[in-house]
C-alpha positions as CSV (number, residue, x, y, z in Angstrom):
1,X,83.4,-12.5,17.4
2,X,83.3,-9.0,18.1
3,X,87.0,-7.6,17.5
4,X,88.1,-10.4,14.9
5,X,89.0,-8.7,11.5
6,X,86.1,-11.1,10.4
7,X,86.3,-9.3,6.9
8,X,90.2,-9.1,6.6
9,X,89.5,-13.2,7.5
10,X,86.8,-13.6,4.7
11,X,89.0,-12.0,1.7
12,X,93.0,-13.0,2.9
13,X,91.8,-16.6,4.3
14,X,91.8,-18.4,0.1
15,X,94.9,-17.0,-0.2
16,X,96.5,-18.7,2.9
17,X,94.8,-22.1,1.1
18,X,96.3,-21.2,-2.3
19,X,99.8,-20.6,-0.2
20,X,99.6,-24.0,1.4
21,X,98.2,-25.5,-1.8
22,X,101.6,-24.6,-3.1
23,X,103.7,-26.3,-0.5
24,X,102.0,-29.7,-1.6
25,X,104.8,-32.1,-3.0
26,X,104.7,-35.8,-4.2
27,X,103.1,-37.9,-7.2
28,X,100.7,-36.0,-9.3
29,X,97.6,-37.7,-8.5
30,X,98.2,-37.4,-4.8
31,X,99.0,-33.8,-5.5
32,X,95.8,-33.2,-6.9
33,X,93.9,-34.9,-4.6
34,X,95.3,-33.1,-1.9
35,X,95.0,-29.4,-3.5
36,X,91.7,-30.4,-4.0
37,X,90.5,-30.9,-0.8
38,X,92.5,-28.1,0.6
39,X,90.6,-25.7,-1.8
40,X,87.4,-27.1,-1.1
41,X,87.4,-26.8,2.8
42,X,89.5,-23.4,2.2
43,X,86.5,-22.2,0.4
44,X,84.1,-23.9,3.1
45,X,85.4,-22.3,6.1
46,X,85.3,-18.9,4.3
47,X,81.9,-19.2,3.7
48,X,81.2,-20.3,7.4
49,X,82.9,-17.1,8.0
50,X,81.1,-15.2,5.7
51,X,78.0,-16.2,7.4
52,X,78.9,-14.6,10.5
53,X,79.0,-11.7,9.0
54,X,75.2,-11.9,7.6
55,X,74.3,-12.7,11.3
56,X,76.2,-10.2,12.5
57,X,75.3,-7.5,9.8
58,X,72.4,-4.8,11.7
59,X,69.4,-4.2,9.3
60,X,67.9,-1.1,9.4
61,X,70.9,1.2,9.4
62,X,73.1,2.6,6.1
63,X,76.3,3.0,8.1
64,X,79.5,0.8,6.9
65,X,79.7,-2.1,9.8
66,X,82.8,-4.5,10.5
67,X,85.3,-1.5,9.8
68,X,88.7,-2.0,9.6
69,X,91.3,0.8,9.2
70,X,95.3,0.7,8.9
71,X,97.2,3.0,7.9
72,X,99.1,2.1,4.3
73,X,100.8,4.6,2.9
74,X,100.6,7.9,5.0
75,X,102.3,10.4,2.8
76,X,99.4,10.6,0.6
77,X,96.5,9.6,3.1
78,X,96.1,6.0,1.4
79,X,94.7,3.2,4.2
80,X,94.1,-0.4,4.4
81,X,89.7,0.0,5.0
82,X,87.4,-2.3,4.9
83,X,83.9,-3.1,5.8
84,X,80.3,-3.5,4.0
85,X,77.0,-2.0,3.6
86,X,73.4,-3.5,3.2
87,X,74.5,-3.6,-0.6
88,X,78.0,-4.8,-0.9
89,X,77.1,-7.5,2.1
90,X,75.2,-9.6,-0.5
91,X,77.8,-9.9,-3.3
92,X,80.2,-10.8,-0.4
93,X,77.8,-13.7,0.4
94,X,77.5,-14.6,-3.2
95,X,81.3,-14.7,-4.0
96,X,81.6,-17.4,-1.2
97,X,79.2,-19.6,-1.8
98,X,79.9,-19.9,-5.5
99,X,83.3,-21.3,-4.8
100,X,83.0,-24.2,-3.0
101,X,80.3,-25.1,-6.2
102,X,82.9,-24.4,-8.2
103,X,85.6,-26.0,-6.7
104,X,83.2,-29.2,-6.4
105,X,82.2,-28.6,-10.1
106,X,85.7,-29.2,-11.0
107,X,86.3,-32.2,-8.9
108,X,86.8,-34.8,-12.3
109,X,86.7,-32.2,-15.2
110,X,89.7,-30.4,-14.6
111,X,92.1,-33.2,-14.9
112,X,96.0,-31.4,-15.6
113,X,97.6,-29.0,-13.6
114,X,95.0,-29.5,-11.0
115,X,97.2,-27.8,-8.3
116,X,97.4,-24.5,-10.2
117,X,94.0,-24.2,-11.0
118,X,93.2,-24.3,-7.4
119,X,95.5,-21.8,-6.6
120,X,93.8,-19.6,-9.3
121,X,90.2,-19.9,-7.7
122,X,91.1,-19.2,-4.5
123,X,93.4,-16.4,-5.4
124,X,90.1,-14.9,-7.5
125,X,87.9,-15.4,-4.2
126,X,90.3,-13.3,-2.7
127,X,90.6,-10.4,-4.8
128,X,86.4,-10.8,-5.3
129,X,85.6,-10.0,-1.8
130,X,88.4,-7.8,-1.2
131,X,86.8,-6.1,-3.9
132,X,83.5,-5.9,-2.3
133,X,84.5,-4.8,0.7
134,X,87.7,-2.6,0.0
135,X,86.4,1.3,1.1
136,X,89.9,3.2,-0.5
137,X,89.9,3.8,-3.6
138,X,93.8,2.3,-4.4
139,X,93.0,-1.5,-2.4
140,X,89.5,-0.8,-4.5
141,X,91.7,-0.6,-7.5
142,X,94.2,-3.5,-6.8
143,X,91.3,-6.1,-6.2
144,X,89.1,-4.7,-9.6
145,X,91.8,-5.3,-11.7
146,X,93.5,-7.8,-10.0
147,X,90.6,-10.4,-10.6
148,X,91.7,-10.0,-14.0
149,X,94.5,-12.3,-14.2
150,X,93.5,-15.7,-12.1
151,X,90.5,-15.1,-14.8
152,X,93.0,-14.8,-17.5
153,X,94.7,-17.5,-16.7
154,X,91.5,-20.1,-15.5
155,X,90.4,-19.2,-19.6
156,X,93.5,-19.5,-21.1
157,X,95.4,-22.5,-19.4
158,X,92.2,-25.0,-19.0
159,X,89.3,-23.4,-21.5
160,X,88.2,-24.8,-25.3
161,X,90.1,-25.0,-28.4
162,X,90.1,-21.1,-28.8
163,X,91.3,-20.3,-24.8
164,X,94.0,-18.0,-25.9
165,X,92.1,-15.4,-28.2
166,X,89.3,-15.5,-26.2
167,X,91.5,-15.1,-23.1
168,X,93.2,-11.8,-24.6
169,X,89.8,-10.8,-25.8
170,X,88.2,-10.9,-22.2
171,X,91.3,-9.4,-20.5
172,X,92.2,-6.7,-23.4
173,X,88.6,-5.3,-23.1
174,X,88.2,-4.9,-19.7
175,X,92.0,-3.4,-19.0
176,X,91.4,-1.0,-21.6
177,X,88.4,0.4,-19.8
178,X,89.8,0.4,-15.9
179,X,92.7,2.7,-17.2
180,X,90.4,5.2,-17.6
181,X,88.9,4.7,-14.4
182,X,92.5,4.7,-13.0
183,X,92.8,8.4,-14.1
184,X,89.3,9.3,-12.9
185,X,90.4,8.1,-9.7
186,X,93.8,10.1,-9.9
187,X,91.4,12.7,-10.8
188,X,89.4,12.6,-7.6
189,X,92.0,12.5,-5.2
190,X,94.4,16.0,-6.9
191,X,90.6,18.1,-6.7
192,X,89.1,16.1,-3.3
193,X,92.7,15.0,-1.2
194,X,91.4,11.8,-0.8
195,X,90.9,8.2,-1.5
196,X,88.6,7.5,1.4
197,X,85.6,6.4,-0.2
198,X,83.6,7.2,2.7
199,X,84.1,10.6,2.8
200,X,83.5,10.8,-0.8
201,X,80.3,9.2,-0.6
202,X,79.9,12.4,2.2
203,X,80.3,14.7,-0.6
204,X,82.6,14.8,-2.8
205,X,82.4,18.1,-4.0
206,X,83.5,17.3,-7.5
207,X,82.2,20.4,-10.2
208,X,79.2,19.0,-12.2
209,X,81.9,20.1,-15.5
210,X,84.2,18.1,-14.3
211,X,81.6,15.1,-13.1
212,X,80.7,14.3,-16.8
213,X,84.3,13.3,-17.9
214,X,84.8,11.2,-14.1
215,X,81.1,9.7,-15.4
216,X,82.1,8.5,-18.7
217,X,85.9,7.3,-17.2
218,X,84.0,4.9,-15.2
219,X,81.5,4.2,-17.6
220,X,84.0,3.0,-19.8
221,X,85.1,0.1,-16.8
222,X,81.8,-0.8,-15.9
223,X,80.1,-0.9,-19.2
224,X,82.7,-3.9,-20.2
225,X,82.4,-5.2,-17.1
226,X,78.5,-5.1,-17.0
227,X,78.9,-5.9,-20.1
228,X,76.7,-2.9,-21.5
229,X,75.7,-3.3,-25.3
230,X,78.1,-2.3,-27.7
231,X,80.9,-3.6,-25.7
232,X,79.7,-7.0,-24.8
233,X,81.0,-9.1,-27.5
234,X,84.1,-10.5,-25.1
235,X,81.3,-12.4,-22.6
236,X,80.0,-14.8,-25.2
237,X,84.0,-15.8,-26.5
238,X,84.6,-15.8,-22.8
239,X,81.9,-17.9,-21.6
240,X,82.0,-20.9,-24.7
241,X,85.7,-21.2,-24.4
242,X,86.2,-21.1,-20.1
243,X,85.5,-23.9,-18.6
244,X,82.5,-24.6,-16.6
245,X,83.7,-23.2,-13.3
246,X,85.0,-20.4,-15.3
247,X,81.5,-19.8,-16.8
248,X,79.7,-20.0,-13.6
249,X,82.1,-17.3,-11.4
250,X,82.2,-15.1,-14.7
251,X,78.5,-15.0,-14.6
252,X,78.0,-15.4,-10.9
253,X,80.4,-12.4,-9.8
254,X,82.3,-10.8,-12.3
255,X,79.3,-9.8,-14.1
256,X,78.9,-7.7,-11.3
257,X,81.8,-6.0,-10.6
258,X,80.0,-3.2,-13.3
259,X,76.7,-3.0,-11.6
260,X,78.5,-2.6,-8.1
261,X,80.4,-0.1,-9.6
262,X,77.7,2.1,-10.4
263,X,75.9,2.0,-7.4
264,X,79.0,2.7,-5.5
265,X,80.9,5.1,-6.9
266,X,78.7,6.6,-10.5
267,X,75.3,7.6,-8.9
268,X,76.6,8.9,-5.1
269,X,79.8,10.2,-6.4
270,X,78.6,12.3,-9.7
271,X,75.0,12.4,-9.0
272,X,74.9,15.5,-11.7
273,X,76.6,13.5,-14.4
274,X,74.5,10.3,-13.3
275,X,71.0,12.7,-14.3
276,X,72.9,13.9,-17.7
277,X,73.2,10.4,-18.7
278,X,70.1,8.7,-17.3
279,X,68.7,8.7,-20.8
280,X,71.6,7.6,-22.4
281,X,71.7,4.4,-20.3
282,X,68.2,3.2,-20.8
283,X,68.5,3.4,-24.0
284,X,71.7,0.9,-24.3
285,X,69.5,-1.1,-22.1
286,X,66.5,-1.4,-23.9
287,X,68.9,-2.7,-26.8
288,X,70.6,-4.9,-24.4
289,X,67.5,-6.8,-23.4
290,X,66.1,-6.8,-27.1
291,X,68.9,-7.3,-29.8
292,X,70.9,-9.6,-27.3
293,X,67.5,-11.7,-26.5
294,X,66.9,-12.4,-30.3
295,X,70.2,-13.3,-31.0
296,X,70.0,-16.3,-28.3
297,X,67.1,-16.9,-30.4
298,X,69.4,-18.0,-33.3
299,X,72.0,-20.0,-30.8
300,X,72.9,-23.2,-31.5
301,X,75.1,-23.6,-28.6
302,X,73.8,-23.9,-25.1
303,X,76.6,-21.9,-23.4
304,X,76.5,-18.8,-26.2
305,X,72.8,-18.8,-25.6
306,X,73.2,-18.7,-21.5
307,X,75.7,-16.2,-22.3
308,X,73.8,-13.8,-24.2
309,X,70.3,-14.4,-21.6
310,X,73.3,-12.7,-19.4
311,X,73.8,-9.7,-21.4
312,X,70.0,-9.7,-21.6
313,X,69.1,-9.6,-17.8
314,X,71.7,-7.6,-16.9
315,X,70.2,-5.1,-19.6
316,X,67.1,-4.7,-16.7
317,X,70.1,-4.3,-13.7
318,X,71.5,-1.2,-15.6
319,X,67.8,0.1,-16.6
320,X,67.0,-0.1,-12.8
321,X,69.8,1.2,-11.0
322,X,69.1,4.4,-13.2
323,X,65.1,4.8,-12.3
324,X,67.1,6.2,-8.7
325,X,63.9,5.3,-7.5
326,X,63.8,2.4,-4.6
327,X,61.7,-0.7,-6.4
328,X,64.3,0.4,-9.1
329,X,67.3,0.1,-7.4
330,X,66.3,-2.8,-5.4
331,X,64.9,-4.6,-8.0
332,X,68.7,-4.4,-9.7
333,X,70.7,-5.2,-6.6
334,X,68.3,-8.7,-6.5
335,X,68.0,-8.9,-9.9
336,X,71.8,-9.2,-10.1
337,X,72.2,-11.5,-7.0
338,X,69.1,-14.3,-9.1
339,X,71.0,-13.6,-11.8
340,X,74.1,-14.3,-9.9
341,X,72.7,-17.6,-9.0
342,X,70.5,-18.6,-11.8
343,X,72.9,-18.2,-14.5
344,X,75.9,-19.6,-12.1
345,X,73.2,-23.0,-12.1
346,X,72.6,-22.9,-16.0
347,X,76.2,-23.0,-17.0
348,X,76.6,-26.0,-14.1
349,X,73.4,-27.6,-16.4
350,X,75.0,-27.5,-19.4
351,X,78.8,-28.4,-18.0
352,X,76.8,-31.6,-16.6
353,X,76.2,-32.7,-20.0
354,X,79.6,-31.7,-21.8
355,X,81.0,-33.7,-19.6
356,X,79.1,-36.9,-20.4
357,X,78.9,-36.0,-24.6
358,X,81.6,-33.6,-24.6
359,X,79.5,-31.4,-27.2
360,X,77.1,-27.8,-26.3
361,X,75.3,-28.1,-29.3
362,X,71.5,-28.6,-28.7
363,X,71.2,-30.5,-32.4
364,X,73.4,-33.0,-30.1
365,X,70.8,-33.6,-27.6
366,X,66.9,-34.3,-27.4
367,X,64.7,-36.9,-24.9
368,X,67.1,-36.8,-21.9
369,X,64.1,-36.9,-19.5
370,X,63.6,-40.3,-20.4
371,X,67.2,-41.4,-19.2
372,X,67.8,-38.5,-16.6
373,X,64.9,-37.4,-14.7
374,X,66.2,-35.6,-11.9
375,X,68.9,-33.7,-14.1
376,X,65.5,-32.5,-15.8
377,X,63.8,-31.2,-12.9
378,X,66.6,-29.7,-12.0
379,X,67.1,-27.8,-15.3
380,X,63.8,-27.0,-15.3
381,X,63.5,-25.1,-12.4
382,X,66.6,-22.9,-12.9
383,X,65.3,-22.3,-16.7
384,X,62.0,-21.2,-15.2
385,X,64.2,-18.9,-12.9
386,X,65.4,-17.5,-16.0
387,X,62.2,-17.0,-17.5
388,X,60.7,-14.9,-14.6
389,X,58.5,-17.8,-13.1
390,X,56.3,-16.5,-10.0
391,X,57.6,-18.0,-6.9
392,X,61.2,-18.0,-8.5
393,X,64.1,-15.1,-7.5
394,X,63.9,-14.4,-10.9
395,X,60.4,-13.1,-10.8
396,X,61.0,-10.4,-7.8
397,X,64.3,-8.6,-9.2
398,X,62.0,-8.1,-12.9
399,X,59.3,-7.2,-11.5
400,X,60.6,-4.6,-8.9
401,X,62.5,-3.0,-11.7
402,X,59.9,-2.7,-14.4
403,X,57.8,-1.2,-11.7
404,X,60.4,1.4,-11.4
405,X,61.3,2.0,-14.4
406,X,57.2,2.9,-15.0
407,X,57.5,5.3,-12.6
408,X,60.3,7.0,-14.6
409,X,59.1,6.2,-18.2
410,X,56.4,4.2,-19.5
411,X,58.0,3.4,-22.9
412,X,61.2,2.1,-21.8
413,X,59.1,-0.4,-18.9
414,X,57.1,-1.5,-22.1
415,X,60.0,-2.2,-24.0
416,X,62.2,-3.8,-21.4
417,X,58.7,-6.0,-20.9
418,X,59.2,-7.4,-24.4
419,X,61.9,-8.5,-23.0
420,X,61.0,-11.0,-20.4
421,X,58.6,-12.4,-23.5
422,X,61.6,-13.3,-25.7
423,X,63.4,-14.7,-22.7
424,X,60.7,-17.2,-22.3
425,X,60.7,-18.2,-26.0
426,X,64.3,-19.0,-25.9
427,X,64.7,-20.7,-22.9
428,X,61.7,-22.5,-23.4
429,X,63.1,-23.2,-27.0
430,X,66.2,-24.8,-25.7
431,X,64.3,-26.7,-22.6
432,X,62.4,-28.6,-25.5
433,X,65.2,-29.9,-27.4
434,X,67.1,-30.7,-25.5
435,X,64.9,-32.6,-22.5
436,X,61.9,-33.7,-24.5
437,X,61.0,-35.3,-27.8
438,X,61.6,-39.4,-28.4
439,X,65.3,-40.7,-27.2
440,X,66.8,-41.7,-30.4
441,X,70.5,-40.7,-30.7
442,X,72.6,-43.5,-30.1
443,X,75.0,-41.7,-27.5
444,X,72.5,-40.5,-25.3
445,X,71.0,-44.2,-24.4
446,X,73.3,-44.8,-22.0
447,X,73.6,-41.6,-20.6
448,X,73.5,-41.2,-16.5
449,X,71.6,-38.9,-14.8
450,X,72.9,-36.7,-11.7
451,X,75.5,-38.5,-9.2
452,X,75.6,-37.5,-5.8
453,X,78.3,-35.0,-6.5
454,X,76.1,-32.8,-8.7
455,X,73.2,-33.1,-6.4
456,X,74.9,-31.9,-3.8
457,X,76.1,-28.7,-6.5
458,X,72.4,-28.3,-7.5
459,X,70.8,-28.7,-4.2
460,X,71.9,-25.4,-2.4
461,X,71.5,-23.1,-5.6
462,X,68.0,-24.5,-5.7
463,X,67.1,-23.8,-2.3
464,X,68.6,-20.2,-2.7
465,X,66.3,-19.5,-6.1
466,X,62.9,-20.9,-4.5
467,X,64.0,-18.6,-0.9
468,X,64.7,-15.4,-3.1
469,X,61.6,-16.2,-4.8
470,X,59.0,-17.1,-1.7
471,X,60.7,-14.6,1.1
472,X,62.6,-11.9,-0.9
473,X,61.9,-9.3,2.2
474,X,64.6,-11.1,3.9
475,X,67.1,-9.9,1.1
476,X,65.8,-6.6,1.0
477,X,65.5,-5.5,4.1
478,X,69.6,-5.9,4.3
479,X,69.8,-3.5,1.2
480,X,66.5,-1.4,1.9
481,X,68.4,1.6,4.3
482,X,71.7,1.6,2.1
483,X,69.3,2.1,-0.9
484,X,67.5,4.4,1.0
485,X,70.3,6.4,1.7
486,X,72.2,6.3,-1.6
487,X,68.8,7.8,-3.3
488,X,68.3,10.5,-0.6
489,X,72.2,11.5,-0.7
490,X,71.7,12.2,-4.6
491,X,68.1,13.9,-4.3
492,X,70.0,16.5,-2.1
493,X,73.1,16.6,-4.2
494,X,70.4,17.1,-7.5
495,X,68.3,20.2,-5.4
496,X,71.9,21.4,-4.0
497,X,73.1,22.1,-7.6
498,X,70.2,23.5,-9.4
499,X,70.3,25.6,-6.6
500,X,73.7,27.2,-7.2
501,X,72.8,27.2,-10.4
502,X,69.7,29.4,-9.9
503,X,72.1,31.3,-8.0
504,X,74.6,31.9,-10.5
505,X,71.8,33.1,-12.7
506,X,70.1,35.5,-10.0
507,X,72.5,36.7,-7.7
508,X,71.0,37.6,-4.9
509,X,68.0,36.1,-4.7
């Protein structure tokens, strides 16, 4: 397929779905079966698409493949580019595979207004991987906050009781952080002349003065996107009131949109700045993995507790992709794509039940193994996921970061250790509630386990954790040379600038 615009095919193709999902007319069940089935084989053939890509993606190299370039809007040098790296071609993956689960997670949950929710996911897979791939700054721009509003809408329109608050909590937060980044941007192109992320990731030639306010601009976006402690208190309103799909493309992608950020445009772009605040970032880390794991200690809900394991693990993503070392920064990029998956499969756990009991409160539940084997097997290999089992993708991104955050300092490893200890205790902790013990609440003895639907949800996430977990090398070696040359690029920015300044100091020598 060499000359397709596979990647202009990959993000614009769930937007002709959501087009034609439009068009449907007629009664309102056949309406809904219909959009249905057009999203779900929309999303399908995108990720058949997607997957030429990964087969078509060269290891070894750091260059930008599948480039696309129009010109948009040439009074100002602003183009229409696209194509990925060994880093952004994972999220890309990862965006379209979670949508057909979601899409198939949906199937009998989502029951009004089934047409327009459709439309909403497969407008949000669009602006996802337009995101990922989008290499101007101003398309960047459109797709990062454009994923805002299908978002907005999938929370506010078919979420819980408390959709609306927590709708304008989620969107308020992370709108009032991506204005900032808007005028870092603005920023960048009056001092560089351009929006060609490429050429800034060159050099940008941005003044180390003036690379601590660009810094914290984005920091302030990518921190609520993250979400970094202090600002993560939107994710757990988010994740309790949004329904299950909602929960599992929040967690699976969205989360990442922060991470992604940093490793795209933070560390390359302001490597000066990025050294500055180093410190500053491990230590909202080390609170992120410890306050945030004790509090889902105390949960009583299984979604708030998920939701707070998030802010937790992606507490070691930040911590890593600051060691600028390359276990460090690999260990994040696959620590966020398990987490990606893992937590995606949680929230799918606990949607299977709310829809049978219609309650997420673990006091609710206790002795399902007895009446749902297989749903318990299948819970317990994504909670040992979680937990950091051997064997499990969650095991490699941990490790791979604690090892380099040891090599940058030992107290902040140890600490983000005690981490992966109280992450056991509460996942364990809900595990044993709510599968073991004797079956005695009267609503669970008829319960049903997994139907062939939710087997067919479960089955590919599982095969993705135990692959990420048994033969990581064939993740990293697609990230390896980007990561590579992302940490040598800001080694020579680093010596490049204390040499000036030596310079400045002792002219002439």
């Amino acid at each position: 397929m060499n000359g397709w615009p596979l990647l202009s095919l990959v993000t614009f193709l769930p937007l002709v779905g959501a087009a034609f999902i439009l068009t449907i007319r007629g009664e309102q069940a056949v309406v809904a079966r219909n959009a249905r089935y057009v999203a779900l084989w929309t999303s399908l053939i995108t990720f058949l698409l997607s997957l030429f890509v990964w087969f078509g993606f060269e290891r070894g190299t750091s260059e930008f493949q599948f480039v696309e370039e129009v010109t948009w809007i040439p009074a100002f040098g602003i183009t229409y580019r696209m194509g990925v790296d060994g880093i952004s071609m994972m999220f890309v993956l990862l965006a379209t595979i979670l949508t057909p689960i979601c899409i198939l997670a949906s199937w009998e949950s989502v029951k009004h207004r089934v047409k327009e929710y459709m439309v909403a996911f497969l407008a949000l897979e669009t602006l996802m991987v337009g995101m990922f791939c989008a290499l101007d700054f101003v398309p960047f721009y459109m797709f990062f906050e454009g994923v805002l509003i299908p978002m907005f809408l999938i929370i506010g329109i078919w979420g819980g009781d408390r959709r609306v608050y927590s709708a304008f909590k989620f969107f308020l937060y992370t709108l009032a952080g991506s204005v900032l980044m808007l005028l870092a941007i603005l920023a960048i192109y009056f001092q560089t002349g351009t929006t060609n992320i490429v050429v800034l990731l060159e050099g940008a030639g941005i003044p180390p003065s003036m690379q601590i306010w660009l810094w914290l601009a984005f920091f302030a976006s990518f921190a609520v996107k993250v979400p970094m402690w202090p600002v993560h208190t939107w994710l757990p309103d988010a994740h309790v009131e949004a329904p299950t799909a909602g929960s599992v493309i929040l967690a699976g992608v969205l989360l990442k949109m922060g991470g992604y950020g940093f490793l795209r445009f933070s560390l390359p772009m302001l490597p000066d700045a990025t050294a500055f605040f180093a410190p500053l970032v491990f230590a909202l880390s080390v609170v992120a993995v410890i306050y945030t794991s004790l509090v889902a200690l105390a949960q009583v809900d299984m979604k708030k507790l998920i939701a707070y394991s998030s802010v937790a693990h992606m507490g070691f993503v930040t911590a890593g992709i600051f060691t600028l070392t390359q276990q460090g920064l690999e260990g994040a990029i696959f620590q966020m794509l398990s987490h990606g998956v893992v937590a995606a499969a949680l929230f799918l756990v606990v949607g299977v039940l709310y829809d049978r009991v219609h309650s997420r409160l673990i006091e609710k539940y206790g002795g399902l193994v007895h009446r749902m084997p297989v749903y318990a097997l299948v819970f317990m290999i994504f909670m040992l996921a979680s937990v950091g089992l051997p064997g499990t993708s969650g095991f490699v991104g941990e490790f791979l970061v604690i090892v380099g955050v040891f090599q940058v300092n030992t107290w902040v490893a140890l600490l983000m250790a005690t981490g992966m200890v109280l992450g056991a205790a509460y996942m364990l902790y809900l595990y044993r509630r709510v599968i073991f013990g004797k079956l005695t609440k009267q609503h669970l003895m008829t319960i049903k386990d997994l139907n062939w639907r939710e087997k067919a949800i479960f089955a590919p996430l599982i095969v993705l954790v135990l692959w990420m977990g048994v033969y990581p090398v064939s993740f990293i070696d697609v990230m390896s040379a980007s990561v590579e040359n992302l940490i040598g690029n800001y080694e020579q920015a680093i010596a490049q600038s204390q040499a000036q300044s030596l310079a400045a100091l002792w002219p002439g020598r």
